[in-house]
TORKOL-4160 file (C-alpha; in steps of 0.2 Angstrom, whole numbers, padded with zeros to 4 digits, m for minus):
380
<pt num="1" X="0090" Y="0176" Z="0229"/>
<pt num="2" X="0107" Y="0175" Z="0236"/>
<pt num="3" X="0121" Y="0173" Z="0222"/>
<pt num="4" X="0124" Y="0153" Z="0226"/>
<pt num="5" X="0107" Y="0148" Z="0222"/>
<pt num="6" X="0110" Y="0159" Z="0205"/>
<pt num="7" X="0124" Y="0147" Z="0202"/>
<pt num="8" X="0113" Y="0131" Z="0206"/>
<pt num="9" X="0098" Y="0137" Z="0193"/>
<pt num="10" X="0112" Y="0140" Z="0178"/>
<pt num="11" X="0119" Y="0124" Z="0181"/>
<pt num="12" X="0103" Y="0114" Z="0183"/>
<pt num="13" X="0097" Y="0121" Z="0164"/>
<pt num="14" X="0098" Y="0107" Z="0153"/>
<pt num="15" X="0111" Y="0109" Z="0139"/>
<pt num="16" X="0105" Y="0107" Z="0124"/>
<pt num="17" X="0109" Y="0092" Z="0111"/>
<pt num="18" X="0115" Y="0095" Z="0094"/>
<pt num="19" X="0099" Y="0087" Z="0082"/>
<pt num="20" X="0102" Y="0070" Z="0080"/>
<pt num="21" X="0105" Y="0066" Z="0060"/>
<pt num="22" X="0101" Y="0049" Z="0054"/>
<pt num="23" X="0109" Y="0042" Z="0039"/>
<pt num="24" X="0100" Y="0032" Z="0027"/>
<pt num="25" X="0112" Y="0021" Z="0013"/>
<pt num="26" X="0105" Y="0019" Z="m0004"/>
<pt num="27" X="0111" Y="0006" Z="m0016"/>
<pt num="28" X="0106" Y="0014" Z="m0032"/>
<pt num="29" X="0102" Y="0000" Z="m0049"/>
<pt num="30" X="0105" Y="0011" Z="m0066"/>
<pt num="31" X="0113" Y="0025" Z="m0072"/>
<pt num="32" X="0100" Y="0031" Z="m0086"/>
<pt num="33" X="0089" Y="0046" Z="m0086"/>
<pt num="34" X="0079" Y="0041" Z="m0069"/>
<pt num="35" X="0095" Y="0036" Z="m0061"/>
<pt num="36" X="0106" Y="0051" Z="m0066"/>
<pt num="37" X="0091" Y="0064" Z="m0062"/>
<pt num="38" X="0088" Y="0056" Z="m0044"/>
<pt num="39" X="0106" Y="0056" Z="m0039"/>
<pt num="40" X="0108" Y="0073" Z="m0048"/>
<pt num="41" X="0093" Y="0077" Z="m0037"/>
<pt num="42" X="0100" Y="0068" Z="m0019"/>
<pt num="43" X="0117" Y="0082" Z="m0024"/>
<pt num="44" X="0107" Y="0096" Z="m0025"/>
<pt num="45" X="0098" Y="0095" Z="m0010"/>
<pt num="46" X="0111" Y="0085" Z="0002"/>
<pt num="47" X="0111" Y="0100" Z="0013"/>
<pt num="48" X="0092" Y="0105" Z="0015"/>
<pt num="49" X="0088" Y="0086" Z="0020"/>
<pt num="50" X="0102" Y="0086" Z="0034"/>
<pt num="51" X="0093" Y="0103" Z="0040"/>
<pt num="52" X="0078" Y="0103" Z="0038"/>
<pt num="53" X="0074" Y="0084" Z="0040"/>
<pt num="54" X="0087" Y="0077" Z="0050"/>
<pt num="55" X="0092" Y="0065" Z="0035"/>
<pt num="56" X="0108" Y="0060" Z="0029"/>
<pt num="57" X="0104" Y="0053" Z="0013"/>
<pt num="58" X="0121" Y="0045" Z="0006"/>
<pt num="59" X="0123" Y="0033" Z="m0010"/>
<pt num="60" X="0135" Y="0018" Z="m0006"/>
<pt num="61" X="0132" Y="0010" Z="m0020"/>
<pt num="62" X="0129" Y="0010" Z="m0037"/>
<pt num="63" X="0128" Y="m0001" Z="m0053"/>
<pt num="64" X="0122" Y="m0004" Z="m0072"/>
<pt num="65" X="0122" Y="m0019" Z="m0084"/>
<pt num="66" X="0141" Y="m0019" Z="m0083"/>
<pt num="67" X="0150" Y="m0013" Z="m0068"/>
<pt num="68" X="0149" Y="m0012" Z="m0051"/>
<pt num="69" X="0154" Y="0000" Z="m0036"/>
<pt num="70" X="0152" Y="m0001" Z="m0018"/>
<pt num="71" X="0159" Y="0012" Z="m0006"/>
<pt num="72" X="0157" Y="0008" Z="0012"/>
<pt num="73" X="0168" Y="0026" Z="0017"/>
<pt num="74" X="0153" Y="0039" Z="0028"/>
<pt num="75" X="0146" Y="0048" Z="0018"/>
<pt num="76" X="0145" Y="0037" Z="0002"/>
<pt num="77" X="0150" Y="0041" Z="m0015"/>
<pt num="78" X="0155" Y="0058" Z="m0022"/>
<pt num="79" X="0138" Y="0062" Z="m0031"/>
<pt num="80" X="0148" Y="0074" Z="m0043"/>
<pt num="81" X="0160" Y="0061" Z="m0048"/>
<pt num="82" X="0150" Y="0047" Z="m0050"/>
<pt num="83" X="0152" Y="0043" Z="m0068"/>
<pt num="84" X="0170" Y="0043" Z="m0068"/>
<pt num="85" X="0172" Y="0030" Z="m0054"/>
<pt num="86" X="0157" Y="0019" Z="m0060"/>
<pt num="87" X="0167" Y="0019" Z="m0077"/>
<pt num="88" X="0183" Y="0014" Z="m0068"/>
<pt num="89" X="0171" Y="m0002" Z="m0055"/>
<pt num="90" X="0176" Y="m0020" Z="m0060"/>
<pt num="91" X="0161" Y="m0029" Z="m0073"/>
<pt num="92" X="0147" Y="m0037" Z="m0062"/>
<pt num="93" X="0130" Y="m0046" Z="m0065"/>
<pt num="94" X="0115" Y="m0036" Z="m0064"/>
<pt num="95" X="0104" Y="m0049" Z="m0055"/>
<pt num="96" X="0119" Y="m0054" Z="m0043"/>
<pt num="97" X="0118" Y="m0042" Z="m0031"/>
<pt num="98" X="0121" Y="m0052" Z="m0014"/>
<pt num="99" X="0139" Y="m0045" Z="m0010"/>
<pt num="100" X="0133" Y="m0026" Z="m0011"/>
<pt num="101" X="0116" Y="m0030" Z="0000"/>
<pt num="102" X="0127" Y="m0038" Z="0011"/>
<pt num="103" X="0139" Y="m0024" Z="0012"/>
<pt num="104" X="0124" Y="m0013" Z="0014"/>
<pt num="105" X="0117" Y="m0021" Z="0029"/>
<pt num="106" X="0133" Y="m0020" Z="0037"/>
<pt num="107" X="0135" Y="0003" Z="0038"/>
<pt num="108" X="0125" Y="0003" Z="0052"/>
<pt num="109" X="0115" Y="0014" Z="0048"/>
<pt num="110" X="0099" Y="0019" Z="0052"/>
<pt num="111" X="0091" Y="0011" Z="0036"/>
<pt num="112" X="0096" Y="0004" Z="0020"/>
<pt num="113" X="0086" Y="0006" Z="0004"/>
<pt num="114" X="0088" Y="m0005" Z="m0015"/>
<pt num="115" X="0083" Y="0010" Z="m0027"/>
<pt num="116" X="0080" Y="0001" Z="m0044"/>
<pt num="117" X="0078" Y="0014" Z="m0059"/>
<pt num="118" X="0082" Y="0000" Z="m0070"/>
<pt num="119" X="0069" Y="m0007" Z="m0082"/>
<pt num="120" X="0078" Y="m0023" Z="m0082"/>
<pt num="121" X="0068" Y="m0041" Z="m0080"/>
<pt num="122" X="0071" Y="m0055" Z="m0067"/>
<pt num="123" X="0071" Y="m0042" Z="m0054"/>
<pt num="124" X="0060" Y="m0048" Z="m0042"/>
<pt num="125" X="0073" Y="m0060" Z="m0034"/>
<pt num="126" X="0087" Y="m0045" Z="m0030"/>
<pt num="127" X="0070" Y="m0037" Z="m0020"/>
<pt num="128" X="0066" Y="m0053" Z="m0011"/>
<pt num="129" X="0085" Y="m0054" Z="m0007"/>
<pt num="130" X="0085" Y="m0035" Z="0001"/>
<pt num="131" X="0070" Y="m0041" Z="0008"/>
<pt num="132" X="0076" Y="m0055" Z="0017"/>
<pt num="133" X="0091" Y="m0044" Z="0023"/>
<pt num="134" X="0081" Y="m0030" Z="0031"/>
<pt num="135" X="0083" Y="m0016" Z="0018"/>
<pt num="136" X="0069" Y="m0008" Z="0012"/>
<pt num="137" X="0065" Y="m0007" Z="m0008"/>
<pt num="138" X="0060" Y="0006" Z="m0019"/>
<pt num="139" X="0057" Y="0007" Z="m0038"/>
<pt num="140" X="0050" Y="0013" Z="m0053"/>
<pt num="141" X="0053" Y="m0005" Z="m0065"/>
<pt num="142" X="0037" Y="m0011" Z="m0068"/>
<pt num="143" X="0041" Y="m0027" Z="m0073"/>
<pt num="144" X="0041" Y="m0035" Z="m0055"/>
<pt num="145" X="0024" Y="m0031" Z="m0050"/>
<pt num="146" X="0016" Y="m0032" Z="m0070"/>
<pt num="147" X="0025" Y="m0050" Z="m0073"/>
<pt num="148" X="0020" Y="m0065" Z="m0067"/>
<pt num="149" X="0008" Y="m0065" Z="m0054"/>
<pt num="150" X="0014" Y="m0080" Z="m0042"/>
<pt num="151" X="0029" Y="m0070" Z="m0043"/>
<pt num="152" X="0022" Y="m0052" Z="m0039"/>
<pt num="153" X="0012" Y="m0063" Z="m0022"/>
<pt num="154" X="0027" Y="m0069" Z="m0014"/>
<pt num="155" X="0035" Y="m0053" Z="m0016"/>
<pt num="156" X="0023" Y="m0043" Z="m0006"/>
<pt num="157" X="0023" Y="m0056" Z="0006"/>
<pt num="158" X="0040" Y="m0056" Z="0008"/>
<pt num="159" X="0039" Y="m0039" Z="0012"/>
<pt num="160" X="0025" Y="m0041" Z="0024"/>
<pt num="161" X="0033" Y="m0053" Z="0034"/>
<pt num="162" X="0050" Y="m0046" Z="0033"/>
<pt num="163" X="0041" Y="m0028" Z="0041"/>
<pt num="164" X="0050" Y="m0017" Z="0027"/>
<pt num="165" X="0046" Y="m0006" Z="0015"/>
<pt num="166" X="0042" Y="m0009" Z="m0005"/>
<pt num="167" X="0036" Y="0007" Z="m0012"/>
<pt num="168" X="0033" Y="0006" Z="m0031"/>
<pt num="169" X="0022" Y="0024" Z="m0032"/>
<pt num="170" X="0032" Y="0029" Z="m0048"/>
<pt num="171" X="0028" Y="0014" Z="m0058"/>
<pt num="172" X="0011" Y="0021" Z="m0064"/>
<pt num="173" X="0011" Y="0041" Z="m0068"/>
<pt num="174" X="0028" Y="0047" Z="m0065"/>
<pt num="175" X="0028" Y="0058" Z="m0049"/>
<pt num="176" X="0007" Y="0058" Z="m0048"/>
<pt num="177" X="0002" Y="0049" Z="m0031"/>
<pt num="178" X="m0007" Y="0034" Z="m0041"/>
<pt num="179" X="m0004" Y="0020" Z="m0033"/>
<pt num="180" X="m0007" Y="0025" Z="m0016"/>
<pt num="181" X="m0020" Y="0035" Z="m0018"/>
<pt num="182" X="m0029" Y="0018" Z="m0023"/>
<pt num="183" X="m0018" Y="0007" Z="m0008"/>
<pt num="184" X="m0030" Y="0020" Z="0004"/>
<pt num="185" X="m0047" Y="0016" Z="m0006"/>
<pt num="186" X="m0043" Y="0000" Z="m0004"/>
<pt num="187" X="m0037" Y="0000" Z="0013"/>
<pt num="188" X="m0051" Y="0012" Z="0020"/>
<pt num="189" X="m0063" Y="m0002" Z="0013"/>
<pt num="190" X="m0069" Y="0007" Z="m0001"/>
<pt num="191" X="m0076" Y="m0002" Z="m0016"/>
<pt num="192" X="m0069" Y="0005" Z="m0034"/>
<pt num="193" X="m0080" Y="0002" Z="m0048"/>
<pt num="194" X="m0068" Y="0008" Z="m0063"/>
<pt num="195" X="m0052" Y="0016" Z="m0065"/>
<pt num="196" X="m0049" Y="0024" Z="m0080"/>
<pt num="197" X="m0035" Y="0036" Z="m0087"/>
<pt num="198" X="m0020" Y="0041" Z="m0098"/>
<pt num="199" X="m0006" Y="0032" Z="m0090"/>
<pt num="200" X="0004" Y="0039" Z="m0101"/>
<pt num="201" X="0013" Y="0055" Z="m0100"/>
<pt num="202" X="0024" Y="0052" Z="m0118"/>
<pt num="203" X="0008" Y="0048" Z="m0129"/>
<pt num="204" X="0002" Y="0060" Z="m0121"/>
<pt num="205" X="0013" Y="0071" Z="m0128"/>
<pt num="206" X="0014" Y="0062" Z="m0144"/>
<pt num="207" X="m0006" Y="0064" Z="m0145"/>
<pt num="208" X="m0007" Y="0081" Z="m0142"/>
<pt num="209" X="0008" Y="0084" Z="m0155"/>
<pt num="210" X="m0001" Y="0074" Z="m0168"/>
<pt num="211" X="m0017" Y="0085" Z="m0166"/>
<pt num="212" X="m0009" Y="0099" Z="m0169"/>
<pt num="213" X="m0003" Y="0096" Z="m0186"/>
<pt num="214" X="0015" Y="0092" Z="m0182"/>
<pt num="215" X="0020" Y="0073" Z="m0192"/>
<pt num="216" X="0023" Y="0058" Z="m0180"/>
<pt num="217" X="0042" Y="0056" Z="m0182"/>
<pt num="218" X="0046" Y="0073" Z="m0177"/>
<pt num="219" X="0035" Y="0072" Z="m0163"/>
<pt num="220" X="0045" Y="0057" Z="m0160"/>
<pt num="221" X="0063" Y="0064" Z="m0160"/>
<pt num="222" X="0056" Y="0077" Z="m0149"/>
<pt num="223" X="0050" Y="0064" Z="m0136"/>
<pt num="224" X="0064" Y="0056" Z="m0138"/>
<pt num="225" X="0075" Y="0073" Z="m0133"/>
<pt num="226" X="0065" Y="0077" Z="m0118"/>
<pt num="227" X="0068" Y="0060" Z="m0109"/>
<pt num="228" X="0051" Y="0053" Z="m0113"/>
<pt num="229" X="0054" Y="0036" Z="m0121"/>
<pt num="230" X="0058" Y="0021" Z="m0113"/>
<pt num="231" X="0073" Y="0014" Z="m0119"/>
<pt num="232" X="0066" Y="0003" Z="m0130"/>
<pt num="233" X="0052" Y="0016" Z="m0139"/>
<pt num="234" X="0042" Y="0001" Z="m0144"/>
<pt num="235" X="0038" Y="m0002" Z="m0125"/>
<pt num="236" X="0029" Y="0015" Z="m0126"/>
<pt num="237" X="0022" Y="0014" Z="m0143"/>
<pt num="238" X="0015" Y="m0003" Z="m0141"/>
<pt num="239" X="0007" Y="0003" Z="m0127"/>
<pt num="240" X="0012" Y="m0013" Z="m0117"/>
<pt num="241" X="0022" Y="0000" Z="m0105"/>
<pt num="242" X="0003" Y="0006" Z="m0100"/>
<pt num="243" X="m0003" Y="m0010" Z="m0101"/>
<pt num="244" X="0007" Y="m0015" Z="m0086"/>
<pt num="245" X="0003" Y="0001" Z="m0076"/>
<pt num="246" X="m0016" Y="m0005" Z="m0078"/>
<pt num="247" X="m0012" Y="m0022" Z="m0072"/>
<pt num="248" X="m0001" Y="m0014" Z="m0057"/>
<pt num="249" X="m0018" Y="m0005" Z="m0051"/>
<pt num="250" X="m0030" Y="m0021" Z="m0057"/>
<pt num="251" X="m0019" Y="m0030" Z="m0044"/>
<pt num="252" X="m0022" Y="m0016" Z="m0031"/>
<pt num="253" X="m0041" Y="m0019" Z="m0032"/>
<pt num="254" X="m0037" Y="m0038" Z="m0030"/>
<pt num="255" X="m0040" Y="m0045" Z="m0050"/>
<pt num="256" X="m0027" Y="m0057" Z="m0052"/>
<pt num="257" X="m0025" Y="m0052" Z="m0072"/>
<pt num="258" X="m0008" Y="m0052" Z="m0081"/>
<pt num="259" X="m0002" Y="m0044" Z="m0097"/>
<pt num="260" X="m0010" Y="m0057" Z="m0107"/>
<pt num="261" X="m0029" Y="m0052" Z="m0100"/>
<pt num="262" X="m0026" Y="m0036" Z="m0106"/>
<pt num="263" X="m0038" Y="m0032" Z="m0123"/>
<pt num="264" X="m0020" Y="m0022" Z="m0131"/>
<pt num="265" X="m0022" Y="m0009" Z="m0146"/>
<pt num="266" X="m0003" Y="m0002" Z="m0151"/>
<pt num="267" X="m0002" Y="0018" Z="m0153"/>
<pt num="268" X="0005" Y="0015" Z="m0171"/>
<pt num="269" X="0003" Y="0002" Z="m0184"/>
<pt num="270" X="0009" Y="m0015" Z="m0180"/>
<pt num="271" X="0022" Y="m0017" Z="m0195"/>
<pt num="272" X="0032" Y="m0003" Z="m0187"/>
<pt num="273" X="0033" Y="m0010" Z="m0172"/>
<pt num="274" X="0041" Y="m0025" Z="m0178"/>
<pt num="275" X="0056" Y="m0017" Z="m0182"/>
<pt num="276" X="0071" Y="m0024" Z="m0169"/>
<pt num="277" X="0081" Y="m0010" Z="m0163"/>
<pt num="278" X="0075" Y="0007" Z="m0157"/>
<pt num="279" X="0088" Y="0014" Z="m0170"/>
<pt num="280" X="0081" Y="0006" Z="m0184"/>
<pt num="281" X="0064" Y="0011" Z="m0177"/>
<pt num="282" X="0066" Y="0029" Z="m0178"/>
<pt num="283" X="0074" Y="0028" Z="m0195"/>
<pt num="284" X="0057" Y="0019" Z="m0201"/>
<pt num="285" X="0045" Y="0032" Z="m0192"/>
<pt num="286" X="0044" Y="0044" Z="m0206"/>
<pt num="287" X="0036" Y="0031" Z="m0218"/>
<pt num="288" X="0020" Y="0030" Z="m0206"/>
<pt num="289" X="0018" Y="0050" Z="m0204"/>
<pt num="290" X="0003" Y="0049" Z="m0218"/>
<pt num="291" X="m0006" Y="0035" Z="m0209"/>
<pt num="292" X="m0003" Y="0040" Z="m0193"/>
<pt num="293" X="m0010" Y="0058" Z="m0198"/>
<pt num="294" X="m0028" Y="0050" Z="m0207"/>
<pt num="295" X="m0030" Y="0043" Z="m0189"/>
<pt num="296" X="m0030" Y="0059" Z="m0182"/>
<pt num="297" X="m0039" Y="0066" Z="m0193"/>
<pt num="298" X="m0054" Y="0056" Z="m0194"/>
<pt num="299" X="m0057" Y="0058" Z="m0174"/>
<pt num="300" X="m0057" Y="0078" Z="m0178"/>
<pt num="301" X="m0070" Y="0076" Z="m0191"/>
<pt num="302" X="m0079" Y="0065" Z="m0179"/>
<pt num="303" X="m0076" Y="0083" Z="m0167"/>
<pt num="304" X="m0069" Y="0072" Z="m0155"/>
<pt num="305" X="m0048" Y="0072" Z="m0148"/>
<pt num="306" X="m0038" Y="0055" Z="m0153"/>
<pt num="307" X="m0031" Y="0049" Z="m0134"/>
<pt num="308" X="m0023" Y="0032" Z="m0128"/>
<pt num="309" X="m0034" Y="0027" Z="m0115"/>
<pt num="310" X="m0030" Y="0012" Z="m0103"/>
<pt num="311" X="m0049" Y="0005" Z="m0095"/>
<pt num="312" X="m0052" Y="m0006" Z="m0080"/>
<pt num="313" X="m0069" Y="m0012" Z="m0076"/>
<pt num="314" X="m0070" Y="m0025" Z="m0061"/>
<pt num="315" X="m0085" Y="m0030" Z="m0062"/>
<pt num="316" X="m0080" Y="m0037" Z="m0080"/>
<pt num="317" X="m0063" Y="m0041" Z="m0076"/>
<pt num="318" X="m0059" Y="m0032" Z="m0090"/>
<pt num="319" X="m0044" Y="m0022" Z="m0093"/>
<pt num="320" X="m0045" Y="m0013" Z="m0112"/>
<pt num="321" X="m0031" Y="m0001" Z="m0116"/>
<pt num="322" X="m0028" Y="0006" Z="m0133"/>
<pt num="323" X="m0031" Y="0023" Z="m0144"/>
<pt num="324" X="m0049" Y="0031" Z="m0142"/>
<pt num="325" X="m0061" Y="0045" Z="m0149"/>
<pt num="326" X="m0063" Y="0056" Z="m0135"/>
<pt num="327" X="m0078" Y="0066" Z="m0134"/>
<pt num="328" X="m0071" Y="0084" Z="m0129"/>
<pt num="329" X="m0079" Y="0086" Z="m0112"/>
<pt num="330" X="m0070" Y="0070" Z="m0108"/>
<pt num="331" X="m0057" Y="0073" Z="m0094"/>
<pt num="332" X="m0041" Y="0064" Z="m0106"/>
<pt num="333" X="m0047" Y="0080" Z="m0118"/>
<pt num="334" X="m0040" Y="0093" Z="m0109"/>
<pt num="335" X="m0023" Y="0086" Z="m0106"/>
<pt num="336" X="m0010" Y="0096" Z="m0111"/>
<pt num="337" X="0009" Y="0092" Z="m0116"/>
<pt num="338" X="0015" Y="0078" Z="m0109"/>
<pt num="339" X="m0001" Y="0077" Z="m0094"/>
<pt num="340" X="m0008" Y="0062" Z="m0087"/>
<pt num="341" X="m0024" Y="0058" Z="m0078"/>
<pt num="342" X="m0031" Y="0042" Z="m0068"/>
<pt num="343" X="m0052" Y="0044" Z="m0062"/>
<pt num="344" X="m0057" Y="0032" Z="m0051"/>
<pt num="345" X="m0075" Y="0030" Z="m0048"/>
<pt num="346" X="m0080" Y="0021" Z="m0034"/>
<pt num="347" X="m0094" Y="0018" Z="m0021"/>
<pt num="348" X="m0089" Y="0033" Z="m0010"/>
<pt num="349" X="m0083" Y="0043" Z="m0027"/>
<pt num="350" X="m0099" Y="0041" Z="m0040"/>
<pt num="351" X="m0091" Y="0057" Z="m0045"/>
<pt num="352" X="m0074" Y="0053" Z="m0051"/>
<pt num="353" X="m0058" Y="0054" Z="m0039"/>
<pt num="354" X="m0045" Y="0062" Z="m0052"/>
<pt num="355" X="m0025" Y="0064" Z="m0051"/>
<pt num="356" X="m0018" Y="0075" Z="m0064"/>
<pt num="357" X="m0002" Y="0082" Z="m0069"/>
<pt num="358" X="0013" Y="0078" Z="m0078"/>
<pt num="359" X="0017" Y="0060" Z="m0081"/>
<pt num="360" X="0032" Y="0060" Z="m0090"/>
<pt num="361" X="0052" Y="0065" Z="m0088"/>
<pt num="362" X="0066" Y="0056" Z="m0080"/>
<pt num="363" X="0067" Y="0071" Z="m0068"/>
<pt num="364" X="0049" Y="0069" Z="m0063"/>
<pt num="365" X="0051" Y="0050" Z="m0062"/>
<pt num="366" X="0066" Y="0052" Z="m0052"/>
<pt num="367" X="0057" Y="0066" Z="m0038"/>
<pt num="368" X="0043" Y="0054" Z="m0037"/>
<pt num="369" X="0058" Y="0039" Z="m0030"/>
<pt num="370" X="0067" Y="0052" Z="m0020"/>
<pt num="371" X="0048" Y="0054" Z="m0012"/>
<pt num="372" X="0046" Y="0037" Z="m0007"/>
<pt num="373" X="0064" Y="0037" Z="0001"/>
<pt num="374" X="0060" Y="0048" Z="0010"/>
<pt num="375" X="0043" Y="0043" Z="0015"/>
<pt num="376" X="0055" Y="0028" Z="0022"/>
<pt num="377" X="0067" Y="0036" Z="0030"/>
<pt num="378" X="0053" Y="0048" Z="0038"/>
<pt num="379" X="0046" Y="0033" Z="0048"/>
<pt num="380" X="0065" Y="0025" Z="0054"/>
């Protein structure tokens, strides 16, 4: 080969690109546990999703109840700083959020994600708005899809039509792959015959305390310290928090049931759960200790485990969710800590399908929105 043609191969290599990074703008609704944790989360791990999946994941915005703050700079707010200048952002309303989806749509990047870690009502008309703008939505507020069911309708249409994302996963068990584990039944054309399961991870927890001797309101403060309650601890101790997870899958499996078809027993008595604030609440737990314990108590003798249960049966139409004597080979008996489980028996399942695992935590809950982020961002 003389040394000309050397010098034609050499230049006829192709030269290889430099891997293209896409960039992905979140606009990110709270600043609580869920909130703190995912962005604390999006920090850590900046780096490994530029290498190893070609992602820049970049938070332009951010807001809570009060304020505000929209940075339209590349590469988005300064994730170490975040509370500082969220602190220093102008007051705004937390269901008028047309001025930052607007500025979202305009970063050109490759996508645009709302991430609502809020708990807050009404929130269904900020998605449809994103929506309507082309920016895929991701959250873990029940509210939007346990609410009013003319409401929750228009909403997934809106989403159909519109050919963007509304991934809610983390609205039922945390981090556990609930929802679409029953969105493939479904879709596959399987038929479910009952779904069953402790939807939730905190009183879980609580239960399992409460067994083992230690008094319900220390068991509550302990919750409370690991990032287990809502905000509002009557939310979980009502039970009306796995009340709408149940009617979050009811819907799934096509039962058009609300919050009022659900048969609802609260975890504790009903006096204490009229008490108004959530300080005031935990100042009154300690009067119920003794009651609470008998409860207990009288499942043991029984040799059975006391666990909150949430039940959906389609052929009644039926959704029951309250506290329940467990016999001990029951799958809810051997949940430990703060563990939750959802069986799903169906025509292709006579044995139960079962998700397990932990089903409580703000860091949890916030690993399970950063996965269906990026489950968006994988398919841009």
């Amino acid at each position: 080969m003389s040394v000309e043609s050397v010098v034609q191969l050499s230049w006829s290599r192709p030269i290889s690109a430099p891997p293209r990074i896409d960039r992905v703008s979140l606009f990110v609704l709270g600043k609580g546990t869920v909130a703190s944790s995912l962005l604390t989360q999006l920090g850590d791990n900046k780096g490994r999703f530029v290498e190893r999946e070609g992602l820049s994941l970049e938070v332009a915005g951010l807001c809570d109840r009060q304020a505000g703050l929209f940075v339209a700079s590349p590469g988005g707010l300064d994730l170490q700083t975040w509370r500082n200048e969220l602190g220093a952002a102008p007051a705004a309303d937390p269901r008028e959020r047309r001025p930052f989806l607007d500025g979202l749509t305009r970063l050109g990047a490759r996508a645009s994600v709302l991430v609502d870690c809020t708990a807050a009502d009404g929130m269904e008309k900020v998605y449809e708005q994103a929506l309507l703008r082309g920016i895929h939505v991701v959250t873990a507020n029940k509210k939007p899809f346990s609410g009013s069911l003319p409401a929750f309708r228009r909403l997934a249409t809106t989403a159909r039509r519109c050919r963007r994302a509304l991934r809610y996963e983390t609205t039922v068990g945390a981090s556990l792959p609930v929802v679409e584990t029953l969105k493939d039944l479904v879709r596959t054309g399987d038929r479910v015959d009952l779904i069953e399961g402790s939807f939730s991870g905190t009183l879980g927890y609580l239960s399992n305390e409460l067994l083992a001797g230690v008094p319900f309101s220390r068991a509550l403060n302990v919750a409370r310290e690991r990032g287990y309650l809502e905000p509002r601890p009557q939310d979980d101790l009502s039970g009306i928090d796995v009340a709408r997870k149940a009617v979050i899958l009811a819907r799934e499996i096509g039962l058009n049931l609300g919050l009022e078809d659900v048969a609802l027993t609260p975890f504790v008595p009903r006096e204490l759960l009229a008490v108004d604030s959530a300080a005031s609440f935990f100042e009154a737990a300690p009067a119920y200790d003794a009651e609470i314990a008998k409860t207990v108590k009288r499942a043991q003798l029984e040799g059975k485990v006391l666990r909150y249960l949430a039940r959906i049966d389609p052929v009644q139409r039926r959704i029951d969710v309250g506290p329940v004597a467990v016999d001990v080979h029951h799958p809810a008996a051997r949940l430990r800590g703060a563990g939750s489980f959802v069986a799903f028996t169906t025509e292709r399942y006579p044995e139960p399908l079962v998700v397990q695992g932990a089903g409580a935590g703000g860091a949890l809950t916030a690993a399970g929105v950063l996965a269906d982020i990026l489950a968006i961002a994988r398919k841009i």
